[in-house]
C-alpha positions in Angstrom: 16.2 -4.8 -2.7 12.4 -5.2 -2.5 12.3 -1.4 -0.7 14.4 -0.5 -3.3 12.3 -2.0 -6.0 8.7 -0.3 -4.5 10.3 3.1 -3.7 11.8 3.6 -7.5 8.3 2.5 -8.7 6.3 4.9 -6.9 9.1 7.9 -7.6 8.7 7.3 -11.1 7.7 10.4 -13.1 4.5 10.8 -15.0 7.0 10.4 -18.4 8.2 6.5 -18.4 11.3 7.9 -20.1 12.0 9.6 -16.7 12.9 6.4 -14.5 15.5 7.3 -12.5 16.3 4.6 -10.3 16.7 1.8 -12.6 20.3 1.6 -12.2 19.8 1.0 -8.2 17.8 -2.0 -8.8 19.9 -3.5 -10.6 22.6 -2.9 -8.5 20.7 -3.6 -5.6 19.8 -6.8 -7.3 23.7 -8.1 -8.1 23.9 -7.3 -4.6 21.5 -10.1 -3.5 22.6 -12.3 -6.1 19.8 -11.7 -8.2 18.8 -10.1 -11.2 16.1 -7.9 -11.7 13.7 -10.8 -13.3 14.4 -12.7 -9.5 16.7 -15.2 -11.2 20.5 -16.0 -9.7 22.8 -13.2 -11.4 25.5 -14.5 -13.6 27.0 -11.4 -14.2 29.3 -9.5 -11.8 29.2 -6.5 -10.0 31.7 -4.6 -11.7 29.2 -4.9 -15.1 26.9 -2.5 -13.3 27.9 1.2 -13.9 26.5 2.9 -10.1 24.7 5.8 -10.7 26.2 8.8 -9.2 23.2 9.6 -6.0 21.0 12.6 -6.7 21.7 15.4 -4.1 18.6 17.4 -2.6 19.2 20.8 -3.3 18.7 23.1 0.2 17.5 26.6 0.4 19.7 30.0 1.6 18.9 28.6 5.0 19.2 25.1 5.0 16.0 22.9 4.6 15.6 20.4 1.8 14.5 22.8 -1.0 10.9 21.2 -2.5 9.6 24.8 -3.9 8.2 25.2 -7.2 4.9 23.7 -9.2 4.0 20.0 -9.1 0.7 19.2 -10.3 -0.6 15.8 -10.2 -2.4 16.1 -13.7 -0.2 13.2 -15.2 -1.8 11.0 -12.5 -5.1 11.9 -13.2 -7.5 8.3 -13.9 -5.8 5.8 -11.8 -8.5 5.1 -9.0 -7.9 5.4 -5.5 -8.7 2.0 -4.5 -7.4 -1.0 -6.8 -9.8 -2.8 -8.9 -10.1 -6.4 -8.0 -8.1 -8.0 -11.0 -4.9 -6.8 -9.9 -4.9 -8.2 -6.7 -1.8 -7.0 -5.2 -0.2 -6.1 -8.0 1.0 -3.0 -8.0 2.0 -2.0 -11.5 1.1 -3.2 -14.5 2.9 -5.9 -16.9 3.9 -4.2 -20.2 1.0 -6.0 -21.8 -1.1 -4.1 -19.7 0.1 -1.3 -20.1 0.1 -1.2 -23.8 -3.4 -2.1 -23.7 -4.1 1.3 -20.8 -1.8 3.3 -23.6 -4.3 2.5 -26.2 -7.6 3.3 -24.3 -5.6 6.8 -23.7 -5.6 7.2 -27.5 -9.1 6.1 -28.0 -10.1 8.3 -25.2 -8.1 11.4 -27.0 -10.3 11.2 -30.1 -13.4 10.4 -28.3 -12.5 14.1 -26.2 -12.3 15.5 -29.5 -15.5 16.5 -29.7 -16.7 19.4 -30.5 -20.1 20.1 -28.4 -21.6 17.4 -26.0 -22.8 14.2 -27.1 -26.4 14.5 -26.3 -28.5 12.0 -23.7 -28.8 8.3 -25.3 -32.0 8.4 -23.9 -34.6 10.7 -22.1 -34.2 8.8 -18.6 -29.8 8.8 -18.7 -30.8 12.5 -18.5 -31.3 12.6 -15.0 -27.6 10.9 -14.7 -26.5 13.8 -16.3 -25.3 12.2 -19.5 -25.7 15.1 -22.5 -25.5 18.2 -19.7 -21.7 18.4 -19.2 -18.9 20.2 -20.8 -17.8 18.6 -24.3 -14.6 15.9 -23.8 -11.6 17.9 -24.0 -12.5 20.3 -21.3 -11.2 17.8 -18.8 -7.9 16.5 -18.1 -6.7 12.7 -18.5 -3.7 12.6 -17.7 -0.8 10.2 -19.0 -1.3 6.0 -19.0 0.1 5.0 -16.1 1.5 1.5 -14.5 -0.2 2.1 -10.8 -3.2 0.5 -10.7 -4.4 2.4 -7.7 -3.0 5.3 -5.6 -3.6 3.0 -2.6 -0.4 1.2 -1.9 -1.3 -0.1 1.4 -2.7 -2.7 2.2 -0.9 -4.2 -0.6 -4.5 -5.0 -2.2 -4.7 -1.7 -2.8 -8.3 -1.5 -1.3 -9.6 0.5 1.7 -9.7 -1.3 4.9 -13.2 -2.7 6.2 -15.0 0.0 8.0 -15.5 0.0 12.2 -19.1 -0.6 13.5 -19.6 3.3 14.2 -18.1 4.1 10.3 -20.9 2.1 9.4 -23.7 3.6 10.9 -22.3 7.2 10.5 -22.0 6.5 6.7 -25.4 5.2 6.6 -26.8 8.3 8.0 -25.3 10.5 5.2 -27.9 11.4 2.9 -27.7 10.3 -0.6 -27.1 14.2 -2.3 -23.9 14.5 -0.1 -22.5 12.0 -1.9 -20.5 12.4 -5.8 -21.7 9.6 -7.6 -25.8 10.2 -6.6 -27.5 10.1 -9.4 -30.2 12.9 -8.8 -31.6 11.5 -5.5 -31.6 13.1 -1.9 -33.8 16.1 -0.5 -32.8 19.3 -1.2 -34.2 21.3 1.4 -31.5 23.5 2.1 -27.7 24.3 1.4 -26.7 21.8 4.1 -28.1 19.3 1.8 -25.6 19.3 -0.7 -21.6 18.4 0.0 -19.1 21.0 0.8 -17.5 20.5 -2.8 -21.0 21.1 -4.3 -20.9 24.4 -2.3 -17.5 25.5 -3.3 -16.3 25.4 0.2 -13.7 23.0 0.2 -12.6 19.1 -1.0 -10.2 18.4 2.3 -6.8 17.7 2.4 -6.6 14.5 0.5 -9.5 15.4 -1.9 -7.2 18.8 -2.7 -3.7 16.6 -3.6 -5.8 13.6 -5.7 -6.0 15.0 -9.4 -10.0 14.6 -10.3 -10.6 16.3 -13.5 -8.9 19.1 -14.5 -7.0 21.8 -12.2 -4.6 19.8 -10.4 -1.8 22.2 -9.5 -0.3 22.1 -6.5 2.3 25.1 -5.2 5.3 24.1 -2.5 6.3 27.7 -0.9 9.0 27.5 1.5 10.5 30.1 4.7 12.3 29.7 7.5 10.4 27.9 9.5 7.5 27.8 7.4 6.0 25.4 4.8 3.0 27.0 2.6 1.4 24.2 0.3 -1.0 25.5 -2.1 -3.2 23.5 -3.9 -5.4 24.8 -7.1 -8.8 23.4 -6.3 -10.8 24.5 -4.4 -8.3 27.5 -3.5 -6.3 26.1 -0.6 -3.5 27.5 1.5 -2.1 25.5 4.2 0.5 27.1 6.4 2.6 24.7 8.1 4.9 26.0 10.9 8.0 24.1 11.4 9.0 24.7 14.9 7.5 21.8 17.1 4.4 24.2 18.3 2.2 21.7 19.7 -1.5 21.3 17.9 -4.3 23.3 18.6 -7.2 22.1 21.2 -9.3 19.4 20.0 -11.7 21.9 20.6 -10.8 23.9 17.7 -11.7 22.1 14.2 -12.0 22.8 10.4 -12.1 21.2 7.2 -8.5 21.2 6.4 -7.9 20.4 9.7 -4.7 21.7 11.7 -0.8 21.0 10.2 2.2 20.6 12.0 5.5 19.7 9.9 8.9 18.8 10.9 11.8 17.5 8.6 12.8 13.5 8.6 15.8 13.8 6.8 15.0 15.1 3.4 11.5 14.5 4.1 8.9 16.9 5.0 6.5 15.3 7.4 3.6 16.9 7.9 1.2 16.0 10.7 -2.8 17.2 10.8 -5.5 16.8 12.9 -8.5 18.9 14.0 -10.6 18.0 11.7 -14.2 18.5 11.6 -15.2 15.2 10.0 -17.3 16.8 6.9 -15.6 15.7 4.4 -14.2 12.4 2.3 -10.4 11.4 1.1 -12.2 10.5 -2.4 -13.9 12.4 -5.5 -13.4 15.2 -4.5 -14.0 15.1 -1.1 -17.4 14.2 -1.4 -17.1 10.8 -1.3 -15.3 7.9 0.9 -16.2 10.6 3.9 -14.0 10.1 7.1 -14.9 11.5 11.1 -13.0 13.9 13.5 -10.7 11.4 14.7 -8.8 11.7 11.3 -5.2 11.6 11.8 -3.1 12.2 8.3 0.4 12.0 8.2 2.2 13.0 4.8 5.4 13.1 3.3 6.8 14.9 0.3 9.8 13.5 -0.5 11.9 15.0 -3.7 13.5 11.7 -5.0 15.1 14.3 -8.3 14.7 17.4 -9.5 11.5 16.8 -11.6 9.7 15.0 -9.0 8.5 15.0 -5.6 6.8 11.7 -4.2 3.7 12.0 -2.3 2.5 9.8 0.7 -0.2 10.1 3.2 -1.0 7.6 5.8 -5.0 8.0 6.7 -5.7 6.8 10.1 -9.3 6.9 11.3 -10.4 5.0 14.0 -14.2 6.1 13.7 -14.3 4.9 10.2 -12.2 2.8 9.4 -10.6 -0.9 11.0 -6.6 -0.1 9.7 -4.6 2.8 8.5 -4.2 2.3 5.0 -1.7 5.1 2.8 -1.6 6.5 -0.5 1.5 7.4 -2.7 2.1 8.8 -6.0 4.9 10.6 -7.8 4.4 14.5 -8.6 6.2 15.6 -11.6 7.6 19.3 -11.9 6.2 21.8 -14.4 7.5 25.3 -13.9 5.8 26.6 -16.9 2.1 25.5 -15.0 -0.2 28.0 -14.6 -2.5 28.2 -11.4 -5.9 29.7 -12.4 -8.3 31.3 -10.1 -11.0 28.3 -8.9 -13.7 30.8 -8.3 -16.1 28.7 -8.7 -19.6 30.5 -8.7 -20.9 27.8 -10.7 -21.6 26.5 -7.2 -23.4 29.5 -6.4 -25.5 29.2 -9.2 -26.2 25.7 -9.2 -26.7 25.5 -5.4 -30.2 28.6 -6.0 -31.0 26.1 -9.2 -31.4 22.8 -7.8 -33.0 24.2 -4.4 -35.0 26.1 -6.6 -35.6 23.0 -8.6 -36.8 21.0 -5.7 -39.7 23.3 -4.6 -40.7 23.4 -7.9 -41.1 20.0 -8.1 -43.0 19.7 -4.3 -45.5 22.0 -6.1 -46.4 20.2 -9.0 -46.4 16.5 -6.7 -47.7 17.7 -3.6 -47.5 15.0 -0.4 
């Protein structure tokens, strides 16, 4: 019953009207003797109508079919890591919710706005308050009862990092980092995150919504898995056919994939990677090594949503494995825009630009 309980809760739709799997607890619960509120069940089995089980549909050649759009937009604000009120509580009471339901609604007519709020003061400028786009340009997604898209450890918190993740972490300088606020030297592209540069936000930092542009494309052939993810521009081609990994000598960003079937379950298996990038904000943030391991799992629990999970083991960073999971919710009418983002290009030339400007006027 309890896997029962966690799996329906994390399959659950970005609509609450879309639970599909209350019917199983239940009967899972009359199974045990319980109801769902944990109390002894007085009624009887034969009370509980079983819902008939949902069928994956499989393609013209046999594999679990997953194809089609499932942007993670609806998930877009719960954090990665749990803040420390909810202990391990995983979803929220429906007091709590109400109350994240109304902060939605306040936030809706706060995004209203029509041009940016300007600076409160002279000195938030540097924070970049009053230099953004106006509210509405971004995305916020739907109130949602996860409080964090970690749901292991069940604190929901990332694992305490290994004595080298500390030092390497320390070493990264402060303008590689998301939530800087204006500090680092800038003397040179390297200088600035490979997000910044419209290079790439990883693997994890592609599938966690952040903002706006949060499609993501399943593509499917024999043999073949394509996942596609709308920012920054990412393809991953994922052969199916138990080809072993390329030499550790070979890395990249996105690392290298490998994906076999578990069932219904698309496993797919990456290393490789080059250790320049994070599993948060946009992969600038929360930054992991080249040891990375990631092992996910897309799993279509009905036919408007796919559930997400990816187990991030790091032994250079981090003391435990901890894993992530999130339902997906299907939108065929979604549209996947170009992310050409040349507003990196620009902004890179400014703020390098910028920074020699500034050594002229306060010279060493």
């Amino acid at each position: 019953m309890k896997d029962a309980g966690v799996n329906c809760r994390l399959m659950k739709s970005a609509d609450l009207s879309r639970w599909r799997c209350a019917a199983a607890i239940v009967a899972s619960a009359v199974a045990w003797g319980l109801n769902p509120s944990g109390t002894v069940a007085a009624q009887s089995a034969k009370q509980v109508t079983p819902q008939r089980p949902w069928t994956v549909p499989r393609t013209a050649w046999g594999d679990p079919d997953l194809q089609g759009l499932w942007p993670g937009t609806a998930m877009m604000g719960v954090p990665l890591e749990r803040p420390q009120q909810f202990g391990n509580t995983l979803l929220l009471s429906d007091e709590e919710f109400s109350a994240r339901a109304a902060q939605a609604r306040r936030q809706a007519a706060s995004d209203s706005e029509e041009f940016v709020a300007p600076a409160p003061s002279p000195a938030a400028i540097i924070t970049g308050a009053g230099s953004g786009p106006p509210g509405h340009w971004g995305e916020r997604g739907r109130p949602q009862r996860q409080t964090s898209l970690i749901v292991d450890p069940p604190d929901g918190r990332i694992p305490p990092m290994t004595t080298e993740g500390q030092k390497r972490t320390a070493a990264i300088p402060a303008s590689l980092y998301y939530d800087n606020s204006g500090g680092g030297v800038f003397n040179g592209p390297e200088d600035l995150s490979v997000y910044d540069r419209c290079i790439t936000r990883g693997v994890i930092g592609s599938m966690v919504a952040v903002g706006y542009n949060a499609g993501n494309q399943i593509v499917q052939g024999p043999g073949w898995v394509a996942l596609r993810n709308e920012m920054i521009h990412e393809a991953r081609m994922i052969p199916l056919d138990g080809r072993p990994h390329l030499s550790p000598a070979i890395r990249g960003y996105m690392g290298d994939s490998r994906g076999r079937w578990d069932g219904d379950t698309l496993v797919v298996d990456t290393t490789n990677f080059n250790g320049r990038t994070g599993v948060g904000a946009n992969g600038r943030a929360i930054y992991h090594s080249d040891k990375l391991h990631l092992v996910e799992r897309f799993t279509r629990t009905d036919a408007e949503t796919v559930r997400y999970e990816a187990t991030i083991e790091d032994p250079g960073t981090w003391t435990r494995p901890f894993t992530i999971a999130f339902p997906l919710a299907r939108d065929p009418a979604y549209g996947m825009f170009e992310y050409a983002c040349h507003e990196g290009n620009y902004g890179l030339k400014n703020i390098l630009s910028a920074a020699r400007a500034t050594e002229r006027r306060s010279p060493p």
